[in-house]
N, C-alpha and C positions, 0 to 999 in steps of 0.2 A: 433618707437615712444617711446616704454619703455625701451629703450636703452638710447636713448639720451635724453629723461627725468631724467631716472636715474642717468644719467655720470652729467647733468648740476644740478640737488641737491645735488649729491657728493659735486662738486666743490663750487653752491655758499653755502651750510653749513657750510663748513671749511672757506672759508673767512668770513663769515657772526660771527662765531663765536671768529675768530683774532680781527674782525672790531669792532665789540660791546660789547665784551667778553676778547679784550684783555688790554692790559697794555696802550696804545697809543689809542689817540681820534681818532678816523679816521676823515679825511677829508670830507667837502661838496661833493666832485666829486665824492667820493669814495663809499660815501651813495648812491648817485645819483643811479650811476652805477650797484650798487648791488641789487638795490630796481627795475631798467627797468628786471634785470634777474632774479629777484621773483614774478614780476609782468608774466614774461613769464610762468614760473615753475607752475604759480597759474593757469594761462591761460590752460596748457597745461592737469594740473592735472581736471580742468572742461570739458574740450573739449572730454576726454577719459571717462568721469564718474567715475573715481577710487570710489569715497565714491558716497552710495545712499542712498534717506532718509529715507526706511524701512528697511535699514539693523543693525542688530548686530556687536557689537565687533566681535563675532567670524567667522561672516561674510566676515569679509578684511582679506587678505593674509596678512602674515607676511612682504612680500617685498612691500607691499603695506602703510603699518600703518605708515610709515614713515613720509607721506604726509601730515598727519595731524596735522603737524607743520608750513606746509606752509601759514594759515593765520596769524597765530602769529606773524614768523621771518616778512612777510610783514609790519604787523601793528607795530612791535619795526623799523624798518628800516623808513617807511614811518615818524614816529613820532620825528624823528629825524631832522626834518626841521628847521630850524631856520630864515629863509626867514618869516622876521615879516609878509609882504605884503603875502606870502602862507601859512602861517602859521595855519592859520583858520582852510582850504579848508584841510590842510594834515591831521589836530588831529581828521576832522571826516571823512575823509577816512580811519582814523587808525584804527577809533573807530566800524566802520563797518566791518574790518579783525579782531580784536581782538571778535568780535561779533558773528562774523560766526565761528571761532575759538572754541569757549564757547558753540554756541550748538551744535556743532558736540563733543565734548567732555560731554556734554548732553548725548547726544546721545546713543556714548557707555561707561556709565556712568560711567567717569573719573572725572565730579566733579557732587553734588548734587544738588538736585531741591533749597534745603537751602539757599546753593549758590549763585546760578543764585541769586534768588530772593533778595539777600544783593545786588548785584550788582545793581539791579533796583528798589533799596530804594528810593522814591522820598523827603523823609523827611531826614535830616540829622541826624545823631545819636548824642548824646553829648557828649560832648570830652571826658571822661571816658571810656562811651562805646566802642567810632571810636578808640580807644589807643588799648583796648582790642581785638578790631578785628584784629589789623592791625599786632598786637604783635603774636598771635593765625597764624596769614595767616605765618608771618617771623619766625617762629617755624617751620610749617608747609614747607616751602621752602628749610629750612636749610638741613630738615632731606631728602627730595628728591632729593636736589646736592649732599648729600654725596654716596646715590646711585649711583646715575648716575658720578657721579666721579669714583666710582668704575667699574662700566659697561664698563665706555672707556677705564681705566687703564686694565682692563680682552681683550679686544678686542685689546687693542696698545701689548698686550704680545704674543694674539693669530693670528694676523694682521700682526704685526707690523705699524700698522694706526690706531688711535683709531675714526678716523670721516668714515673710510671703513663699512658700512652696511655688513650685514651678515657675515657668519662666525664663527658664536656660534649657540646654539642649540635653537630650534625655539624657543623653552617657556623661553630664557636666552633672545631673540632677543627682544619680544615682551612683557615682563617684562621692559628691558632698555624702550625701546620707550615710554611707559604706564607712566613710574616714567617723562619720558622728559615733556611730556604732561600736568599729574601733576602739575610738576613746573610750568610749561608755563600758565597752569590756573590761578595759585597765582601770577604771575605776571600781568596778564591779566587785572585782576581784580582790582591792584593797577592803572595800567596805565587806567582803566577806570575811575576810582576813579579820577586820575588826571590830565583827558581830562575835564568830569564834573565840574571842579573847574577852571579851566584853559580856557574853552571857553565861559562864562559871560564875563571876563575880557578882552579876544581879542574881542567881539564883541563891547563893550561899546566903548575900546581904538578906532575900526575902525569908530564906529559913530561917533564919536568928531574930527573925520579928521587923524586919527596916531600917532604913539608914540608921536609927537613931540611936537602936537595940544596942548593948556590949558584943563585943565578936565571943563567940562560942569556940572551945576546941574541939577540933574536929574526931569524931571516933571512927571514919570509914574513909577512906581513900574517897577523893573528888571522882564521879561520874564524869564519862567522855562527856563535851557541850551539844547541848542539841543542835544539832545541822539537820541540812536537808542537800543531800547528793542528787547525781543526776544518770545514779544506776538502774532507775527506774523512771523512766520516761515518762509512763500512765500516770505513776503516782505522784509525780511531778507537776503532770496536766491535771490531774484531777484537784491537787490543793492551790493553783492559779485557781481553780475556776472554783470553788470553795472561797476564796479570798476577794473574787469581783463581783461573785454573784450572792453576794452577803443580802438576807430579805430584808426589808423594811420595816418588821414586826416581829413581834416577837414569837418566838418557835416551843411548841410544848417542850416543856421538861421532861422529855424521856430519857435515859439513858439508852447506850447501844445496847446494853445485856439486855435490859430492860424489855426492849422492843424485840429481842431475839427470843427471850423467853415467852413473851405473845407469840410471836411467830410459831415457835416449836410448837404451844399449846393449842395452836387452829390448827397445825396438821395434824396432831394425834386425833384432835377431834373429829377433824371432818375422815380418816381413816379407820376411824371407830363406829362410825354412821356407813361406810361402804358396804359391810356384810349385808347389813338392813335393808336398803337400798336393792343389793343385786336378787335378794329372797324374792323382795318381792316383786322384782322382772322377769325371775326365773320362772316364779310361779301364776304370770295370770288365768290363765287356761282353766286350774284346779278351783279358784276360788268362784268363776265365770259359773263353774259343772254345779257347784254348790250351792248356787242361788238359784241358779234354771233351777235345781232338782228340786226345791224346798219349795219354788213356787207351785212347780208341776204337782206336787203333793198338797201342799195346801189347797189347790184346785178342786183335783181329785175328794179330797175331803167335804168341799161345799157341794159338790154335785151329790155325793151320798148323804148329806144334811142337809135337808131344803131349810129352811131360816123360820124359826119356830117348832122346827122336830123338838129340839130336846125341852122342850118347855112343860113337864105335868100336870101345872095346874090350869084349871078352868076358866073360862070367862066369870068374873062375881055380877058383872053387869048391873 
């Protein structure tokens, strides 16, 4: 399993980073494609437990800290959609990788509580302010590519591959990876930034019928944007793992009430069937007396009628 987990982040990192990172748009298909082999990479990194939520930085193996890139490149790949009609449904499944991404770098504290907490500003700052953030974050990004520019160019010298994992010395390995993370936080945080802004507007456009529809006036004040905070840790973890471990087929059509109203209606039942049930635990003793006695009487009766007593008539012969 840590083999060809391995070999398949090898492989989709280096495309992932030609595809989104390099000179040429990539393709719808090509997204497609690389986002079913991130979605598996994410699957595969949950399924084994590589990261756990009481652990430390220095808790993870070196060949391991790798992985904690894998929500990120998801969330830039998935966010990549352009499919107006999916469009919605991708920027908050992104925004949920880009999420789980954020607090595990939390975690082992690669960005600060400061942080987070910009990110889940419910009030807008004023353009003064939002200028200075954003200008502060693109200082702060510049100075961690040039890093890590340097980490690959030391690795493409020592490799001869600079997307080849290991092969420097452990505290060079995981220094590189720490700076990748870094960056990917400051990105993170843009692209959250501009999901939040970004899905008011596909949701209005989808009420009014689609791009194409007239704009309607509005009768009710706009709804906060759907986000997804990191106030709730579980339910954080539980819509990652909702998002990677998506089945392969397709799932009955129940609704939640639906299946709660089953649910309700087997307990009444089976607590409707208990009285029944303990009567007749209560009672075996009684019903045991009732059949000895019925036998013992019926007994009694054939011994006092021998078999042809009551017959009065004759032989006709």
């Amino acid at each position: 399993e840590e083999f060809k987990l391995g070999q398949a982040f090898y492989n989709g990192y280096k495309d992932y980073r030609a595809a989104l990172h390099g000179s040429k748009t990539p393709a719808p298909e090509e997204v497609a494609e690389l986002t079913k082999r991130f979605e598996a990479i994410a699957s595969a990194v949950e399924r084994v437990d590589v990261f756990s939520s009481n652990e430390s930085l220095e808790d993870v193996a070196t060949g391991d800290l790798k992985y904690v890139l894998v929500p990120f490149i998801l969330g830039e790949l998935t966010q990549q959609c352009n499919d107006i009609s999916k469009r919605l449904s991708a920027l908050k499944s992104a925004q949920v990788s880009f999420r789980i991404f954020i607090a595990r770098c939390e975690q082992f504290e690669v960005v600060t509580r400061d942080e987070i907490e910009a990110m889940d500003r419910e009030e807008p700052l004023d353009a003064g302010s939002r200028r200075n953030e954003k200008l502060a974050r693109a200082k702060r990004k510049r100075e961690f590519e040039q890093k890590i520019d340097g980490f690959l160019e030391m690795k493409k010298r020592l490799k001869g591959d600079e997307y080849a994992w290991g092969g420097m010395p452990e505290e060079v390995e995981r220094e590189m990876i720490l700076a990748m993370a870094t960056k990917a936080a400051c990105d993170a945080a843009d692209h959250i930034q501009m999901i939040k802004d970004e899905i008011p507007m596909l949701e209005m456009m989808l009420a009014r019928g689609g791009p194409d529809a007239p704009p309607v006036k509005a009768e009710a004040p706009p709804k906060k944007p759907w986000m997804v905070a990191i106030k709730d840790p579980y339910e954080l973890q539980q819509m990652w793992r909702d998002r990677v471990f998506q089945p392969g087929h397709a799932l009955p059509t129940v609704s939640l009430e639906e299946y709660a109203q089953w649910e309700m209606e087997q307990a009444l039942e089976r607590e409707a069937n208990k009285p029944a049930i303990k009567n007749v635990e209560e009672e075996p003793d009684s019903g045991d007396e009732k059949a000895t006695k019925k036998a013992r009487d019926w007994d009694d009766w054939k011994d006092e009628n021998p078999k042809g007593a009551g017959n009065k008539m004759t032989n006709m012969g």
